[in-house]
DRENLO-530878 format. One record per residue (C-alpha): residue in one letter; residue number from 1; x, y, z. Coordinates in pm, 1 decimal. Layout:
+----+-----+----------+----------+----------+
! aa !   i !     east !    north !       up !
+----+-----+----------+----------+----------+
!  A ! NUM !        X !        Y !        Z !
...
+----+-----+----------+----------+----------+
This chain:
+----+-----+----------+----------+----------+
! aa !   i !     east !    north !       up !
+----+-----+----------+----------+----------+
!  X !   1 !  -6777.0 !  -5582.2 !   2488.2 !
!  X !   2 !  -6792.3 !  -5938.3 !   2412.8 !
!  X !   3 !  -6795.2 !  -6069.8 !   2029.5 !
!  X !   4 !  -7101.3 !  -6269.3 !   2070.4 !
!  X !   5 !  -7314.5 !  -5916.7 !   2158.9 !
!  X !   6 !  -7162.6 !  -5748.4 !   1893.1 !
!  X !   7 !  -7259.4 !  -6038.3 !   1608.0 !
!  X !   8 !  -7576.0 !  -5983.0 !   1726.7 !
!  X !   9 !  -7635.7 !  -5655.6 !   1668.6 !
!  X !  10 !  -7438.0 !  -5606.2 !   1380.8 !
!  X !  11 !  -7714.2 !  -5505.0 !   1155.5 !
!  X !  12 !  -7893.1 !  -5291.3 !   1401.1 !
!  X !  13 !  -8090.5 !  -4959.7 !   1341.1 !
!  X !  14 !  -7957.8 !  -4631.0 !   1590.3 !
!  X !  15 !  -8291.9 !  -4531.3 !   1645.8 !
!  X !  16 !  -8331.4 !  -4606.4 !   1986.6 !
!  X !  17 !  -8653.1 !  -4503.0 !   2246.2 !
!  X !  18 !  -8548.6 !  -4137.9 !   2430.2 !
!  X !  19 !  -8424.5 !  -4219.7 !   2731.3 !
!  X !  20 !  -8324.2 !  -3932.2 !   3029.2 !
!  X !  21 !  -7960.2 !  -3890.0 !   3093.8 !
!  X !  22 !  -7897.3 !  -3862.4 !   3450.8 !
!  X !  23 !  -7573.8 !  -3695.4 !   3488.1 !
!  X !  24 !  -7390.9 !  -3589.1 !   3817.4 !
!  X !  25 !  -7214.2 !  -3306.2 !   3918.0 !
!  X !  26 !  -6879.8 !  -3430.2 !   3847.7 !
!  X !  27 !  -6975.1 !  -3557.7 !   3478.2 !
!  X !  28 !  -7039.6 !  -3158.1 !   3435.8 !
!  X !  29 !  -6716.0 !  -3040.8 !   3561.3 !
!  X !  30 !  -6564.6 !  -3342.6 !   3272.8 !
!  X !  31 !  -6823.0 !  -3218.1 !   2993.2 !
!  X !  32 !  -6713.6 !  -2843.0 !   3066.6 !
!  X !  33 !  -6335.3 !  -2938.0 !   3075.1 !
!  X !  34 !  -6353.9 !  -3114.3 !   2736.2 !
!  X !  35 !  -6565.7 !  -2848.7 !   2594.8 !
!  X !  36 !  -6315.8 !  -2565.5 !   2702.7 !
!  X !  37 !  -5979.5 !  -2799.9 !   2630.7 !
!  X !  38 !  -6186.0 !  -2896.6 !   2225.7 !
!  X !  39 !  -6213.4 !  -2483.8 !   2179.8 !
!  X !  40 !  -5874.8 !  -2387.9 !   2307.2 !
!  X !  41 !  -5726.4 !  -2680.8 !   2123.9 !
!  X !  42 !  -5888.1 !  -2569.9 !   1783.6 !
!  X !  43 !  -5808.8 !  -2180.6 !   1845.1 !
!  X !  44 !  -5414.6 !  -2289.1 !   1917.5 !
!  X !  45 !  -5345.9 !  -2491.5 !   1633.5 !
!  X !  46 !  -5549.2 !  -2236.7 !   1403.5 !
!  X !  47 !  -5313.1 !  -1997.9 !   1542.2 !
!  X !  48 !  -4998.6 !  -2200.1 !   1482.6 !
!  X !  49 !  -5090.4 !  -2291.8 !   1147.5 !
!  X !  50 !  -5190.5 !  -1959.8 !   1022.2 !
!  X !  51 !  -4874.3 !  -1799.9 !   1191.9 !
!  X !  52 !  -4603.5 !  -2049.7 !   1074.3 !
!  X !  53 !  -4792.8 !  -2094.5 !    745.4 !
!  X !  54 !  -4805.8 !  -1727.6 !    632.9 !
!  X !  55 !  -4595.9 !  -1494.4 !    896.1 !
!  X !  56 !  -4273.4 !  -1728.0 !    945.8 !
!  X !  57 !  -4026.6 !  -1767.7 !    667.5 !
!  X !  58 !  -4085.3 !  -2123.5 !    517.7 !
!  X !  59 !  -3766.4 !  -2379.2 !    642.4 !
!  X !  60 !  -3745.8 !  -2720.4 !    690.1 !
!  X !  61 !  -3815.8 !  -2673.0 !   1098.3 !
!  X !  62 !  -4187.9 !  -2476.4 !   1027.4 !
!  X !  63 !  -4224.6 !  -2807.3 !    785.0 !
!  X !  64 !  -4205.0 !  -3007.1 !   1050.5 !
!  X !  65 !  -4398.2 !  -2781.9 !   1283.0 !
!  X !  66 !  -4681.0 !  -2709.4 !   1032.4 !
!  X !  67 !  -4749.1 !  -3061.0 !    999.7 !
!  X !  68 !  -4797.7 !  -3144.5 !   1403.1 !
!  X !  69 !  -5049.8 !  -2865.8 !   1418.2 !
!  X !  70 !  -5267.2 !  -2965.6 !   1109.6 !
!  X !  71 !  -5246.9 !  -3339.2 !   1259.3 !
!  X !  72 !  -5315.5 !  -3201.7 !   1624.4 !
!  X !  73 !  -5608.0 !  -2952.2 !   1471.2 !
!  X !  74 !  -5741.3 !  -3255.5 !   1280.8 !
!  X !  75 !  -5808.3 !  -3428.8 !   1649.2 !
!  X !  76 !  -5886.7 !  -3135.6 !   1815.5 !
!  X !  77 !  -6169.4 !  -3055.0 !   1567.2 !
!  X !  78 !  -6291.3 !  -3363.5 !   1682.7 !
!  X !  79 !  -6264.7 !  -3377.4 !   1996.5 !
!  X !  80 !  -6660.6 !  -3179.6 !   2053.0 !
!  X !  81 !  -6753.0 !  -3496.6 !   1897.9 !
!  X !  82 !  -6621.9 !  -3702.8 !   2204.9 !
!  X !  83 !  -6789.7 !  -3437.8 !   2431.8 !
!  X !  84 !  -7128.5 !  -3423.6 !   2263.8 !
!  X !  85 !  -7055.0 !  -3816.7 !   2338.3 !
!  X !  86 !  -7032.7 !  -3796.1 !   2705.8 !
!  X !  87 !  -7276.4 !  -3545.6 !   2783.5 !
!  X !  88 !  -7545.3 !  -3813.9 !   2656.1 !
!  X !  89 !  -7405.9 !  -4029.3 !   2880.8 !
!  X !  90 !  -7170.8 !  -4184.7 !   2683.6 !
!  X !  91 !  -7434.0 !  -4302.4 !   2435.9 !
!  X !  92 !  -7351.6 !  -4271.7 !   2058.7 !
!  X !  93 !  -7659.9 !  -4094.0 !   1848.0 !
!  X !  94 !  -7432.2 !  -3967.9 !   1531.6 !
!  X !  95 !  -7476.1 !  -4282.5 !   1361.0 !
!  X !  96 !  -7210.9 !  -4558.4 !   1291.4 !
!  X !  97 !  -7069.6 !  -4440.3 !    955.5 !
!  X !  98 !  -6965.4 !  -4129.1 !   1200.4 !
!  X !  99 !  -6843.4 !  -4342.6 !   1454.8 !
!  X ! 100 !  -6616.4 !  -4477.4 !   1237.5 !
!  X ! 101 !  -6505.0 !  -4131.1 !   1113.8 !
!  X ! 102 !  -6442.2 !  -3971.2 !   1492.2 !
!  X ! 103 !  -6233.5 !  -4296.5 !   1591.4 !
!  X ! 104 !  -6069.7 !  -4320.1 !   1291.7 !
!  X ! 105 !  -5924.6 !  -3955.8 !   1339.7 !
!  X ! 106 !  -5797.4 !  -4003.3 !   1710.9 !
!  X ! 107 !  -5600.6 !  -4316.6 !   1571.5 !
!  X ! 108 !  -5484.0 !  -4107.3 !   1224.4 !
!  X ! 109 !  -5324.7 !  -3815.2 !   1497.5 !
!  X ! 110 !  -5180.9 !  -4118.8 !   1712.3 !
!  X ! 111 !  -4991.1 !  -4263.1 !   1433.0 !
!  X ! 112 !  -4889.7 !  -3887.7 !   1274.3 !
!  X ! 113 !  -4802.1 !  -3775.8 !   1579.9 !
!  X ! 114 !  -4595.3 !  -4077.3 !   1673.6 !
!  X ! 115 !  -4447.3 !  -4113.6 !   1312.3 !
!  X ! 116 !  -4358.8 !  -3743.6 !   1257.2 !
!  X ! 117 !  -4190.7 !  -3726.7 !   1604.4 !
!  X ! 118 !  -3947.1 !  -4019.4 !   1456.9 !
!  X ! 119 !  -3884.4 !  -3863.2 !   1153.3 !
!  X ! 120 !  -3816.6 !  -3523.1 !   1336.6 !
!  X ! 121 !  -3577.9 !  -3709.0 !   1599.9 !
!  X ! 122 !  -3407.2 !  -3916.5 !   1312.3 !
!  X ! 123 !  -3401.6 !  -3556.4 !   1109.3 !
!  X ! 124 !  -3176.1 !  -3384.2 !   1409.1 !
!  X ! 125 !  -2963.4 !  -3697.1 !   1440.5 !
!  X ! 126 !  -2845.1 !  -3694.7 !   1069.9 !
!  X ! 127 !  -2795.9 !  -3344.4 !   1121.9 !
!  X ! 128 !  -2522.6 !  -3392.8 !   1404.4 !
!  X ! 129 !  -2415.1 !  -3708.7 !   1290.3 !
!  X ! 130 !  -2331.9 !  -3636.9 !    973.0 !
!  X ! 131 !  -2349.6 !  -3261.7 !    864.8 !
!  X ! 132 !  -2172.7 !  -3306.6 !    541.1 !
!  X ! 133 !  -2439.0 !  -3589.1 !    369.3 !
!  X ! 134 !  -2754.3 !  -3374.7 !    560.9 !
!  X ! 135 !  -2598.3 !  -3034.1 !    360.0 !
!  X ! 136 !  -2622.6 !  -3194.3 !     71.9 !
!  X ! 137 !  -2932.8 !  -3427.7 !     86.9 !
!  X ! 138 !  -3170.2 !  -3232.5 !    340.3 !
!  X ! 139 !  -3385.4 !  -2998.4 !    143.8 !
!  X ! 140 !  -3762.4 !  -2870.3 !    284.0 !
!  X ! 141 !  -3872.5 !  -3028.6 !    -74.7 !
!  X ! 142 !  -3709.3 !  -3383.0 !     85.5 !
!  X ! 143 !  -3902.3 !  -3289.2 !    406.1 !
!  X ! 144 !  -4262.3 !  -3215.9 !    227.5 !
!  X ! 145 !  -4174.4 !  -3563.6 !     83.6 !
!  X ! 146 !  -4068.3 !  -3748.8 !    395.6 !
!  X ! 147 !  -4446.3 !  -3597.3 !    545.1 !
!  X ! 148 !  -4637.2 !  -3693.0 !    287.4 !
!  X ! 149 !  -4472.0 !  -4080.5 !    308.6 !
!  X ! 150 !  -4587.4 !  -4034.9 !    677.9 !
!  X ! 151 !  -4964.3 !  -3926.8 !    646.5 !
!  X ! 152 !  -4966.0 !  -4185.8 !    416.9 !
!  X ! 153 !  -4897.5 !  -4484.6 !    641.0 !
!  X ! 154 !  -5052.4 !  -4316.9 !    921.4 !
!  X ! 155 !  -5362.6 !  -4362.7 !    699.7 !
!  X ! 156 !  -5317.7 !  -4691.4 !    598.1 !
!  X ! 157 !  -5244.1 !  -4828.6 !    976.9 !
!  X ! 158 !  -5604.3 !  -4662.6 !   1043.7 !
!  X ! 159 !  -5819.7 !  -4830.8 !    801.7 !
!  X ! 160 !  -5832.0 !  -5117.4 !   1025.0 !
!  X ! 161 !  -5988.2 !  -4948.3 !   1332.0 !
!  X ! 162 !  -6209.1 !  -4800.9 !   1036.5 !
!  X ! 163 !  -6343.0 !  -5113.8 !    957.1 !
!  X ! 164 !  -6425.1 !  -5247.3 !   1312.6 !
!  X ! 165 !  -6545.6 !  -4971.6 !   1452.1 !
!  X ! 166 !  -6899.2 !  -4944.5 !   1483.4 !
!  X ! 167 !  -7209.2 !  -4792.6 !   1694.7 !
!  X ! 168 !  -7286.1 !  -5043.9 !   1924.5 !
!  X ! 169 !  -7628.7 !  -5135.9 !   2141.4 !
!  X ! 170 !  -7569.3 !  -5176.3 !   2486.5 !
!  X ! 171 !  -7869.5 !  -5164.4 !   2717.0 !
!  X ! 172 !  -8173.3 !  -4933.0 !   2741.3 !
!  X ! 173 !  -8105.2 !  -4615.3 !   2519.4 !
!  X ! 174 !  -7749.2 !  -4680.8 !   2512.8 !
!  X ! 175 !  -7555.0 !  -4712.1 !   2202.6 !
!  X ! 176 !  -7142.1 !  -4716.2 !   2242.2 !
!  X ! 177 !  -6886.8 !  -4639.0 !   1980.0 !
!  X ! 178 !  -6671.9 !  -4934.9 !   2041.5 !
!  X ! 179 !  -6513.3 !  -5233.0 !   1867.7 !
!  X ! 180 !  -6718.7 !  -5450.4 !   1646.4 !
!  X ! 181 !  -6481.0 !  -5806.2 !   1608.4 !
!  X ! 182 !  -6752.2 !  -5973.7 !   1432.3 !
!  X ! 183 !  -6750.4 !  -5716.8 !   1128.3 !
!  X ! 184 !  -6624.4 !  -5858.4 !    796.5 !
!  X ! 185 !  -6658.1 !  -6249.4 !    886.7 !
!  X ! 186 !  -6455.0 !  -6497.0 !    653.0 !
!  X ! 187 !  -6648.1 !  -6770.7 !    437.0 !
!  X ! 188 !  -6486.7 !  -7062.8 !    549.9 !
!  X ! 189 !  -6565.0 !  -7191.2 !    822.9 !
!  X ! 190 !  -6424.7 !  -7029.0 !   1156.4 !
!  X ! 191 !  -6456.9 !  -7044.7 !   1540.7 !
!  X ! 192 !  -6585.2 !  -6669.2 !   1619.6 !
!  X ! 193 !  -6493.5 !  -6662.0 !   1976.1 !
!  X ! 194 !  -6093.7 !  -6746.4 !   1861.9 !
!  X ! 195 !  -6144.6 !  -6492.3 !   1558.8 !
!  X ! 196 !  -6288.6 !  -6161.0 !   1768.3 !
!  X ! 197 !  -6035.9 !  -6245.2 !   2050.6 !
!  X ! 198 !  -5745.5 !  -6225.0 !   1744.7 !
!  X ! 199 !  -5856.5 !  -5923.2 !   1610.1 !
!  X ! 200 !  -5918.4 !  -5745.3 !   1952.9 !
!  X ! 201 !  -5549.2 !  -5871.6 !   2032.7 !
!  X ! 202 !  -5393.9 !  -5760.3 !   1677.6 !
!  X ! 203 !  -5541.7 !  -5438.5 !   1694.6 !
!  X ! 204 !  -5431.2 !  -5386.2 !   2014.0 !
!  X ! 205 !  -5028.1 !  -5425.8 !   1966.7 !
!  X ! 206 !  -5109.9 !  -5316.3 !   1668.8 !
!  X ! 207 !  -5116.2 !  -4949.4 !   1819.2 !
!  X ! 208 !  -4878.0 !  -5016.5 !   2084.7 !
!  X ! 209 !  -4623.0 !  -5129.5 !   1858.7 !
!  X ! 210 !  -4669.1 !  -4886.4 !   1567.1 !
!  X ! 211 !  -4833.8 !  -4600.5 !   1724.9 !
!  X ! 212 !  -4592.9 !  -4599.4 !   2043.7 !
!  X ! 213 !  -4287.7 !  -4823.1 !   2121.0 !
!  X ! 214 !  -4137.5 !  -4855.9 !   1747.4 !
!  X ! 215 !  -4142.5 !  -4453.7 !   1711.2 !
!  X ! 216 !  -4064.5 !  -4432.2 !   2085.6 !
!  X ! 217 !  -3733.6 !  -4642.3 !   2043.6 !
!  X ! 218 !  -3623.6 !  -4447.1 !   1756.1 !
!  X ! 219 !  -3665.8 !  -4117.8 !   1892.7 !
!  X ! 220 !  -3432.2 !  -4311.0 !   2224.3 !
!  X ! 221 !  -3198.5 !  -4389.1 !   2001.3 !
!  X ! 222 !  -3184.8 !  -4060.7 !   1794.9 !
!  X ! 223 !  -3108.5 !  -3869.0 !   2068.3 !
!  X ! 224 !  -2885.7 !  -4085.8 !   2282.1 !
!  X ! 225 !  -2681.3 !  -4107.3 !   1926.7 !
!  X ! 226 !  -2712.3 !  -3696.2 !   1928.0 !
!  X ! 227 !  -2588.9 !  -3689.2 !   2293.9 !
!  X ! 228 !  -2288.4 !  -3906.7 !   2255.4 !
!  X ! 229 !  -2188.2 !  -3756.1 !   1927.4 !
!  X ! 230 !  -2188.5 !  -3424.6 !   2077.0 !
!  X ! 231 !  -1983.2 !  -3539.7 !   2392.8 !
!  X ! 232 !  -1721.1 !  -3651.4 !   2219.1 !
!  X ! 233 !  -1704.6 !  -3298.0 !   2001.2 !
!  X ! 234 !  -1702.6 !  -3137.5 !   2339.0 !
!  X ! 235 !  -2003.1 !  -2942.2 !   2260.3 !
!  X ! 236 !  -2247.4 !  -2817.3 !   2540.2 !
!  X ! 237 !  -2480.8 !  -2585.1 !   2333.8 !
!  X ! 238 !  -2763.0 !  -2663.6 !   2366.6 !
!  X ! 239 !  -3019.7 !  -2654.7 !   2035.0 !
!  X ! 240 !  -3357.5 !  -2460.8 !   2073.1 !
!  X ! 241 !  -3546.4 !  -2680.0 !   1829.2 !
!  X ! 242 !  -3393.9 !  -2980.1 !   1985.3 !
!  X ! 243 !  -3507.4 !  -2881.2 !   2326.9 !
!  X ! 244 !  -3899.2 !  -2799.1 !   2191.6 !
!  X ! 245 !  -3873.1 !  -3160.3 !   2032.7 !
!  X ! 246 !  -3752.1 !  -3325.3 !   2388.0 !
!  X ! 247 !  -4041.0 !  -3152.6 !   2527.8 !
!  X ! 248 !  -4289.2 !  -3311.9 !   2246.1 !
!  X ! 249 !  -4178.2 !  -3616.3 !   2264.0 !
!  X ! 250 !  -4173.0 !  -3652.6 !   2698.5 !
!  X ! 251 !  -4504.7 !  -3490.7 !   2686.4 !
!  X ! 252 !  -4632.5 !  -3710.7 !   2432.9 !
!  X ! 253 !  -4547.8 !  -3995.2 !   2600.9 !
!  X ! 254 !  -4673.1 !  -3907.9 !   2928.4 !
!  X ! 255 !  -5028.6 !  -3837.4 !   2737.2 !
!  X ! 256 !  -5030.7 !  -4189.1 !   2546.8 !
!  X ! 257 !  -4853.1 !  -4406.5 !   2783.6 !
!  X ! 258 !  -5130.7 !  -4499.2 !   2932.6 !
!  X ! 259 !  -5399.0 !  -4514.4 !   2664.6 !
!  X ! 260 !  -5161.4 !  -4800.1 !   2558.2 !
!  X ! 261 !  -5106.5 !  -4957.7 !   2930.4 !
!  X ! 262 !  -5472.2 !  -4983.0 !   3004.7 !
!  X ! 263 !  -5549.8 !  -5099.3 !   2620.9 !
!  X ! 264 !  -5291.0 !  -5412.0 !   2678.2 !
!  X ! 265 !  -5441.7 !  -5456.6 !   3051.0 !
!  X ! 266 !  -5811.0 !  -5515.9 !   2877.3 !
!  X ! 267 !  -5678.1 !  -5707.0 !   2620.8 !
!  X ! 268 !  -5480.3 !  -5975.8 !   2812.8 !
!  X ! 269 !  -5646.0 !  -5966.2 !   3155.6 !
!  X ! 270 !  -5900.1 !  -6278.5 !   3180.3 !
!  X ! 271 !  -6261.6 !  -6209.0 !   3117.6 !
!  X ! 272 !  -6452.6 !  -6030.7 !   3401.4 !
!  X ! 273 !  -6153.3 !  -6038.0 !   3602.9 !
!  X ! 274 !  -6118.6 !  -5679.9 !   3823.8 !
!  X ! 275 !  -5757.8 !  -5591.9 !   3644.9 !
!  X ! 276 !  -6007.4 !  -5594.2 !   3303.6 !
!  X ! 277 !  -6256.3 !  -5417.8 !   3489.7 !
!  X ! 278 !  -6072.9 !  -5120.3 !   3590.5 !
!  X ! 279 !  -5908.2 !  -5102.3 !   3236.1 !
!  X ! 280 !  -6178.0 !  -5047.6 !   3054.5 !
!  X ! 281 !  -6315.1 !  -4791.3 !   3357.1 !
!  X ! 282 !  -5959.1 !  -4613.2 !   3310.3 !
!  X ! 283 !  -5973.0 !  -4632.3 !   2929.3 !
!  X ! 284 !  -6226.3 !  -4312.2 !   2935.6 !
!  X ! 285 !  -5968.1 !  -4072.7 !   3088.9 !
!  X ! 286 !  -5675.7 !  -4236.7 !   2935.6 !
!  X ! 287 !  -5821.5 !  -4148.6 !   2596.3 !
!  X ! 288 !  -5882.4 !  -3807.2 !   2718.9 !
!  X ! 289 !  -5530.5 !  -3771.6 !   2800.7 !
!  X ! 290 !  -5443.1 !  -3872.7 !   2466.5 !
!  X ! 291 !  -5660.8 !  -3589.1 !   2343.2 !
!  X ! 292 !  -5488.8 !  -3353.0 !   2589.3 !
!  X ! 293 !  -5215.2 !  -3392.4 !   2366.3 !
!  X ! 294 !  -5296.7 !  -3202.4 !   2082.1 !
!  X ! 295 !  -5391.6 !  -2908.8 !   2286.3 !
!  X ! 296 !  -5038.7 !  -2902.0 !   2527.7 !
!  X ! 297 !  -4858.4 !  -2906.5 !   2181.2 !
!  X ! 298 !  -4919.7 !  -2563.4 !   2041.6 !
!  X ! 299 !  -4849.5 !  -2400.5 !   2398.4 !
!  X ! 300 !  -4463.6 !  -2599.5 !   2403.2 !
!  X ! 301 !  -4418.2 !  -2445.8 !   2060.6 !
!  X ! 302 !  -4471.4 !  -2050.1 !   2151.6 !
!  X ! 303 !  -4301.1 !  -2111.6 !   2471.8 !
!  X ! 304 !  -3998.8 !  -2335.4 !   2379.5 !
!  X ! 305 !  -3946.5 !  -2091.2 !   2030.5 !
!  X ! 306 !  -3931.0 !  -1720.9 !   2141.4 !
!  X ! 307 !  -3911.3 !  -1618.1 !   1747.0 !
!  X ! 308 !  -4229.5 !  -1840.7 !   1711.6 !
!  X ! 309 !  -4392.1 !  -1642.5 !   2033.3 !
!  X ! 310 !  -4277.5 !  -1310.7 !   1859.2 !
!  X ! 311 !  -4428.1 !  -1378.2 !   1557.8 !
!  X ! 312 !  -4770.6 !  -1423.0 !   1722.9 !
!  X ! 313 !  -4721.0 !  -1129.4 !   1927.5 !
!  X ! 314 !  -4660.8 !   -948.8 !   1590.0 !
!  X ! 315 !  -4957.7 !  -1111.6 !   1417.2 !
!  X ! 316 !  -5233.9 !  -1028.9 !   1675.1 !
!  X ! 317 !  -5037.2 !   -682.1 !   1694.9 !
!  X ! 318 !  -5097.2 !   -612.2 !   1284.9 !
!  X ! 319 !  -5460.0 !   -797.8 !   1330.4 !
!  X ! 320 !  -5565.9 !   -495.5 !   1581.9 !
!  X ! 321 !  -5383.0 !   -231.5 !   1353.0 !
!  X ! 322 !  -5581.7 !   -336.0 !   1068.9 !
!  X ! 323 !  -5872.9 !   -335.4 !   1194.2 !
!  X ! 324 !  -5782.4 !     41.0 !   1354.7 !
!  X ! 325 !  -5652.1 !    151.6 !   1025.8 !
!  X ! 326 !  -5973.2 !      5.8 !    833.9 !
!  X ! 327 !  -6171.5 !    254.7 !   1097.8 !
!  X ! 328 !  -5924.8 !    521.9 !   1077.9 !
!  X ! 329 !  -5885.7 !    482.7 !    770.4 !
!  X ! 330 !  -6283.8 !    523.4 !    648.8 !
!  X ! 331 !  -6245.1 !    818.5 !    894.0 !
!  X ! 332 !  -6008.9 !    980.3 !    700.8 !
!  X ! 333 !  -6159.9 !    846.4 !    323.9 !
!  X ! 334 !  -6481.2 !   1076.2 !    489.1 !
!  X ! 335 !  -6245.8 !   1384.0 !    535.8 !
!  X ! 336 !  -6044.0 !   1344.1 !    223.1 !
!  X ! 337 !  -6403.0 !   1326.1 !     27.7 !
!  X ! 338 !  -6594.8 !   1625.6 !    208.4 !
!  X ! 339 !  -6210.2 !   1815.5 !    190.6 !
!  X ! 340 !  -6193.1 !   1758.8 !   -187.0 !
!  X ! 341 !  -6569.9 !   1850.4 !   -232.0 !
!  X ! 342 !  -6483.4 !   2171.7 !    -78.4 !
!  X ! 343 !  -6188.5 !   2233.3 !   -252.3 !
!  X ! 344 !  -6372.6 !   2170.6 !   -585.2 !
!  X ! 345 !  -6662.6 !   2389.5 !   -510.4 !
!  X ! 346 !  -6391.4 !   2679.1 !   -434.9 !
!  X ! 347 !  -6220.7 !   2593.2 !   -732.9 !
!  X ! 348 !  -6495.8 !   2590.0 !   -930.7 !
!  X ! 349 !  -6588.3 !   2972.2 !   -767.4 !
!  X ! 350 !  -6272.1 !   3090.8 !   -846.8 !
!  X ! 351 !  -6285.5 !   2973.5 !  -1218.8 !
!  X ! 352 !  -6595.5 !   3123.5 !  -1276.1 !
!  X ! 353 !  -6426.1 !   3453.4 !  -1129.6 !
!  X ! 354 !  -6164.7 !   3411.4 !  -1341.8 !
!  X ! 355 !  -6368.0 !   3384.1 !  -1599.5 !
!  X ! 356 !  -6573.7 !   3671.8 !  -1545.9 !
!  X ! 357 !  -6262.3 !   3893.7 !  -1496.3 !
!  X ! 358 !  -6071.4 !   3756.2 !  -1811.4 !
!  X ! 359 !  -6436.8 !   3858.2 !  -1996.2 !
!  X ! 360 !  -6488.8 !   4163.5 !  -1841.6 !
!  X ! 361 !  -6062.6 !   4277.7 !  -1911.1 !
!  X ! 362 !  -6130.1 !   4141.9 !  -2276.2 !
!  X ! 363 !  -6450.1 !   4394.4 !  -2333.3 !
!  X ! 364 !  -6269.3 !   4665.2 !  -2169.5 !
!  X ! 365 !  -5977.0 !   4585.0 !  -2428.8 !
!  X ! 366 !  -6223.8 !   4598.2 !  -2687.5 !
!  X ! 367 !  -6369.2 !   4921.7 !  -2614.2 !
!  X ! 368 !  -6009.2 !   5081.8 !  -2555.5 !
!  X ! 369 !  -5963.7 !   4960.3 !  -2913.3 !
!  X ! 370 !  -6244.8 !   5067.9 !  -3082.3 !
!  X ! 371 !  -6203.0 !   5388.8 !  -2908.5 !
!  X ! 372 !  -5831.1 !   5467.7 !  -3031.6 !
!  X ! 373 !  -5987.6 !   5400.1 !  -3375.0 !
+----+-----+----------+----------+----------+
């Protein structure tokens, strides 16, 4: 998208004339994949939020945990959004303030995801490294702390793809969410083609450096540290929670890896050229990929923590015996009431026996008594 198209359109109105979208067979297979991969996304992080939220006992590892799933729900809520996107043939009709919202919440989980996973890896090394300081330091209150530091700067490194971000014209009925360089223009005087190219540039390594390779060479480093520092212990037992986190970490770099490859490809490949051409072809899938992540993360969690798997097992378990002890239950309420309407009536026969006996016995008294008068 080059600047000079987006300056001028910048002030353009969404309403665009209906036009037919033409879409093949294999654009329904994609639409149908993204529409079951956005559901089973949002039903698995649900899951693992409302599991280690209210059914596992709160530690500094479900910390961590809890706060992956609400960033991975977060994107996966969104991801319909992206679908609704492509079945109109990838033409944008949500309006740009939207626009802006949807791609500001893929780059929010890129950067919590990527931040979190380098607090998690540095987390494990203190913990091997040095047990003594960690014992005394590490606290889940330190941890809710640490999270809250990183949603913050994971919020403030998206408010630049915020503000360039907009719903962009381009051709006959179609209307992108893409980049919009040209947004925010300064007062002095400026060369726009130099300017857009900057900011297309900055944003790019932007992400790649922030959202990928910083966190990426920290969590390296963590666990090459945890590795060596265990050799020379001697120590070959292996750590669950360190294992799920290997798993998180390879799998999210094979998901983002190469969202970021075929971002820096379109960035510095020359105008036109066929290496910028096939980036920005590739880009579609890659972000899907990237998108894939949040769903893949739940399933490592219930597989890579049997307790966690358990737990679920459990939950669904008392979920179906509630609702069978809400039926049984009314079932028996019904008894109880018609039992205890029955038993009253009976009682209530037998008083008024009683009664008449004790009335009768007290006349008969009576008469005895007057009698022996």
């Amino acid at each position: 998208m080059s600047c000079q198209h987006a300056v001028s359109h910048t002030n353009f109105s969404t309403n665009q004339t209906h036009h037919v979208v033409k879409l093949s067979s294999q654009d329904y297979v994609k639409i149908s994949l993204h529409g079951i991969v956005s559901t089973v996304g949002i039903v698995e992080n649900l899951l693992i939020l409302a599991i280690v939220g209210f059914r596992v006992r709160r530690s500094i590892i479900s910390v961590w945990i809890l706060n992956l799933a609400a960033s991975d729900l977060l994107a996966t809520a969104f991801l319909p959004f992206f679908t609704l996107y492509m079945a109109r043939g990838m033409t944008w009709t949500l309006g740009p303030t939207f626009c802006r919202i949807y791609s500001s919440i893929f780059f929010l989980n890129m950067f919590v995801s990527a931040f979190l996973l380098a607090a998690i890896s540095l987390d494990r090394c203190l913990v091997v490294v040095k047990p003594v300081w960690t014992q005394n330091h590490r606290s889940i209150q330190v941890v809710r702390n640490v999270c809250w530091v990183i949603w913050t700067c994971a919020v403030v490194c998206t408010i630049p793809f915020y503000m360039f971000r907009d719903a962009i014209p381009g051709g006959p009925g179609k209307v992108f969410c893409y980049y919009n360089y040209a947004r925010f223009l300064p007062k002095e005087p400026y060369d726009l083609k130099a300017l857009c190219k900057q900011r297309k540039e900055g944003l790019a390594f932007m992400k790649l450096l922030l959202g990928f390779l910083i966190p990426l060479t920290i969590i390296v480093i963590s666990y090459v540290t945890v590795s060596q520092s265990l050799a020379r212990r001697g120590s070959r037992r292996p750590f669950r929670f360190v294992r799920l986190v290997v798993t998180v970490v390879v799998v999210f770099v094979l998901c983002w890896a190469p969202y970021h490859l075929f971002i820096i490809l379109e960035v510095l490949a020359p105008k036109g050229s066929p290496t910028q051409k096939f980036a920005s072809g590739a880009l579609l899938t890659a972000t899907t990929i990237g998108f894939l992540n949040s769903t893949i993360n739940p399933i490592l969690y219930v597989f890579s923590c049997p307790d966690l798997c358990n737990k679920i097992r459990q939950s669904l378990g008392a979920v179906m015996e509630s609702i069978l002890a809400e039926d049984l239950g009314e079932l028996s309420r019904r008894r109880s009431t018609a039992r205890s309407s029955l038993s009253n009536s009976e009682l209530m026969v037998r008083k008024k026996s009683c009664s008449t006996a004790l009335v009768l016995k007290s006349e008969e008294r009576d008469q005895t008594e007057v009698l022996s008068l």
